[in-house]
N, C-alpha and C positions, 0 to 999 in steps of 0.2 A: 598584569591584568587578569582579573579574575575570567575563566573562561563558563557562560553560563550553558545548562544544556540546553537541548529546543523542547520551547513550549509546547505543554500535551495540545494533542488534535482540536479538541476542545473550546481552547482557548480562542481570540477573535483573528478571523484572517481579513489582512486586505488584499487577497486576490490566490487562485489555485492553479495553477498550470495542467493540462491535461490532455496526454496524446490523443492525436485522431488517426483511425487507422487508414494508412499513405499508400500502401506497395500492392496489388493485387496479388502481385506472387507470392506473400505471403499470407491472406489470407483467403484466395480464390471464393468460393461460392457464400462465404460469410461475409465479406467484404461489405455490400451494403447495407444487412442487419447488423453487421457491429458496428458500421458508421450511424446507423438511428440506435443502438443503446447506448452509443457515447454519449450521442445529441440531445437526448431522454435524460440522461445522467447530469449533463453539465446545466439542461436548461431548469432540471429539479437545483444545483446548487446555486444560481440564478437567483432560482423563485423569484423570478417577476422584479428584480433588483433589489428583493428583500434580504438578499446573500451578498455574496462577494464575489467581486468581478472575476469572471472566468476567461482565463487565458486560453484558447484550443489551441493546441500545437500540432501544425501540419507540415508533412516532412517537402512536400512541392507545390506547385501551382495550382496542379491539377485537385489536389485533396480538401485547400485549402479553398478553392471557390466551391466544390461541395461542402466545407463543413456552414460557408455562407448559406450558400441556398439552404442548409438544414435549420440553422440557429438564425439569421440574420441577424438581430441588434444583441442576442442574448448571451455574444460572448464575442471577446478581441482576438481576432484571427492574426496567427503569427506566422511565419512560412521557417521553419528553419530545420536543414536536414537534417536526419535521426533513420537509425535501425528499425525500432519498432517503440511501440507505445506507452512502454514500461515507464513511466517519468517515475513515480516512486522512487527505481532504481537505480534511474543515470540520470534524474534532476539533481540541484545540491541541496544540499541539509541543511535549512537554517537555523544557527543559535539562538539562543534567548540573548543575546546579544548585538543581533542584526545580520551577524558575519554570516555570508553564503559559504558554505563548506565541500566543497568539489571534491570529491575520493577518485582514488584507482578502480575500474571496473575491466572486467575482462569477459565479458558476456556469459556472467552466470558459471563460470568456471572453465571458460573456454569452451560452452555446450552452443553460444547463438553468437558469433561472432561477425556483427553486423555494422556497416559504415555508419560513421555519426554518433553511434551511441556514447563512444569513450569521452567527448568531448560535447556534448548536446549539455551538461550540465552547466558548462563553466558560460559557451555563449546564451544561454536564457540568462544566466544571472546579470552578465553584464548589459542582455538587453533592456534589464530592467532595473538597471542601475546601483545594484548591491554592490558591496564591499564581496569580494572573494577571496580565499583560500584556498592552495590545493594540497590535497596529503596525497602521500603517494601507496599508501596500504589499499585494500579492497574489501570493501564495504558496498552493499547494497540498503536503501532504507527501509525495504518492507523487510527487511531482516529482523529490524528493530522496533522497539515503540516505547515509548517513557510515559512517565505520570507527571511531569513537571514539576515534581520533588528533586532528582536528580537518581531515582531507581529506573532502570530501563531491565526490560524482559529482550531474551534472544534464546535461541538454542543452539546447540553446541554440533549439529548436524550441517548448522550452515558455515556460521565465525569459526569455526575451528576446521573445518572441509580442506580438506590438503590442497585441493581445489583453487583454493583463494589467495590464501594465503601461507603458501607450506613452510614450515621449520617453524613455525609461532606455534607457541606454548600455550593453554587459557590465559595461565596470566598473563602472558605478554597481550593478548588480545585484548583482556580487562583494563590491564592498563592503557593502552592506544583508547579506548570507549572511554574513558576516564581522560586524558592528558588533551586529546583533542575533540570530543564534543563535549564534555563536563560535566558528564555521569560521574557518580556518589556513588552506586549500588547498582550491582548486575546479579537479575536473577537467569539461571542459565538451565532451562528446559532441553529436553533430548530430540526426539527426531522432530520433523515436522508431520506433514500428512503424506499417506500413502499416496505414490506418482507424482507428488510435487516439482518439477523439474530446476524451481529455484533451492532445489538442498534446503527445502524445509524452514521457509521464511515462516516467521513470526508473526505476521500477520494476518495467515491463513489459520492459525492454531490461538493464540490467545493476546486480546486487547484488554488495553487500561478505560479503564470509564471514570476515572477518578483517584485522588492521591492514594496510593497502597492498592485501589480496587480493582480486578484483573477477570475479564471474564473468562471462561475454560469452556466447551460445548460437554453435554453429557449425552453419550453415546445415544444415538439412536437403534431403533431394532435392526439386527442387520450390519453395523457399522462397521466399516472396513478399518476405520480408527481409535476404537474403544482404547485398544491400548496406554496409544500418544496421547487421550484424555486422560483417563486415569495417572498416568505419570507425571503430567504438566502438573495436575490437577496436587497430587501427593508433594511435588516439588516445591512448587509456590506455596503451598500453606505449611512445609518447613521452614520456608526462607519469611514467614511473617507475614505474608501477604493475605489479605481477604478474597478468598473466589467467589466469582457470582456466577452462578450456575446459568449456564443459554443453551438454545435449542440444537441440535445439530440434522444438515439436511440427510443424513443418512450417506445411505450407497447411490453415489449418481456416474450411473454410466456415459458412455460416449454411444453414439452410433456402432462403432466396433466393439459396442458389451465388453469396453476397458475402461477402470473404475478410476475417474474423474476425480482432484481434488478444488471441489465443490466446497464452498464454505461461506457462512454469513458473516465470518468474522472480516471477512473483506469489505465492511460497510466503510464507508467515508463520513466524516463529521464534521458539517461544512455549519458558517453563522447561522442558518434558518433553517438547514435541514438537515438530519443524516439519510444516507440514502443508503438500501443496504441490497443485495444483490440475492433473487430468489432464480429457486427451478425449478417453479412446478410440484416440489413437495410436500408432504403431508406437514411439515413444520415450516411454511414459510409464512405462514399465517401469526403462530406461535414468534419466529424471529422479532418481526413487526409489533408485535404486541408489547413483547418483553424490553425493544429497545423502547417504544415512549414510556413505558415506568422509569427506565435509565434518563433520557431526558425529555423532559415535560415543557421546555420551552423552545423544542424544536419539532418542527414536522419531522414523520417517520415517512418516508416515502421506497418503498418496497417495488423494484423493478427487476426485471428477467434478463439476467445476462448471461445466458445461452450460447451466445455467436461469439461474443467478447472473452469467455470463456475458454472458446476452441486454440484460441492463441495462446494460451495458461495462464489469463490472470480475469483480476473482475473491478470493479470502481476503485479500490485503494491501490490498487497495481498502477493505475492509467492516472495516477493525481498526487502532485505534491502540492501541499499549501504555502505560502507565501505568511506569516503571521504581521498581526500587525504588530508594531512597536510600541 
């Protein structure tokens, strides 16, 4: 059987799944404001039922009648235990062939090792009645991101992290990206962004907007990442690809004036809307702009995720799609 890879983001979803934040101990004083940019988040891919149905996933009782009172009808409240909110990373990967794809996770390299997460992928799926698969290698999704040609981009700071998966070789890693989701072509980029604590996921540094087309940020003044641009930027247009140049938010510190990995490239690309994640700075105007030129038959909806943030991720960390068939 032919194994297809999964459909770029793009393409049409019927339904996203997307954690809601459950534990107070782990988020203390953010706790509420990142439960309203979730509820902001999920009721923009909503829009008003012009999107596709939003799954919120609540890890207890207690989380899951607040994400009620927050969204009421604007999204299917699930209750099922989880670590934390990362679905991105411990959802499973679906093929362009239907098949739910369940990997190994070990909480980001053995850095957040938290109850639920290891297996949070394989019971959504069957909640929702997929076909499932488990491999037993580690693999997180926001590692990764395809153009639904069968080219995927990753970087070699995360897939190759001794971390994950030690004694694998690139190639062997290329091949496992090839043999079990049915990738064609890996372009493999270097680090990811400065303080990253997912080892340099992919989807904080460069997305696909299109078959071959790859966006890259170009340094802002100040950037703490010129570098990891400039290199991705050099790599991908070796390996044939087209860059489309986007805004970068610069230097965004924490409270502790410790340099945040801050990034638009964490936008989500839902059927009505992409929603992309701002802070406040002087390009988040510019993000917004540049993505409706990208697509024109979607709302651009531009939100502050700040609190959602403080946890290390922002709307494509906290949302796996579901495609349709």
């Amino acid at each position: 059987m032919t194994i297809l890879p999964p459909k770029p983001e793009w393409a049409p979803h019927d339904a996203v799944w997307i954690g809601f934040p459950s534990h107070p101990e782990l988020w203390v004083e953010d706790l509420e404001p990142a439960r309203a940019e979730v509820a902001a988040f999920a009721r923009a891919v909503h829009a008003g039922g012009r999107g596709e149905q939003v799954i919120l996933v609540c890890a207890n009782a207690e989380s899951g009648a607040a994400a009620k009172k927050l969204l009421g009808n604007d999204a299917r409240i699930v209750v099922e235990p989880f670590g934390d909110i990362w679905l991105r990373d411990t959802a499973a990967i679906i093929g362009g062939d239907g098949l739910a794809r369940d990997f190994g996770f070990n909480g980001w390299g053995g850095k957040y090792d938290l109850e639920g997460d290891d297996d949070i992928g394989i019971r959504l799926a069957r909640r929702q009645r997929l076909p499932v698969e488990s491999f037993d290698w580690i693999i997180e999704g926001g590692a990764i991101d395809g153009d639904g040609t069968g080219l995927v981009v990753t970087t070699e700071q995360c897939l190759l992290n001794h971390n994950r998966n030690p004694g694998f070789s690139q190639n062997q890693v290329e091949a496992l990206l090839k043999s079990d989701l049915g990738y064609t072509d890996v372009l493999w980029l270097g680090n990811g962004l400065l303080n990253d604590h997912t080892d340099g996921h992919v989807d904080n540094l460069a997305r696909f907007v299109g078959p071959n087309r790859l966006l890259i940020p170009e340094p802002a003044e100040n950037d703490p990442n010129w570098r990891v641009y400039q290199d991705a930027k050099l790599r991908a247009e070796r390996h044939g690809v087209e860059v489309i140049p986007f805004p970068s938010p610069g230097r965004v510190l924490d409270e502790e004036e410790e340099i945040i990995p801050a990034s638009y490239m964490n936008f989500y690309i839902g059927n009505a809307a992409v929603v992309v994640p701002l802070y406040g700075q002087e390009n988040d105007q510019a993000a917004v702009d540049a993505l409706g030129k990208l697509f024109p038959g979607r709302e651009i909806v531009g939100q502050r995720a700040d609190h959602i943030l403080t946890g290390g991720g922002s709307f494509h960390c906290i949302s796996q799609q579901i495609p349709s068939e």
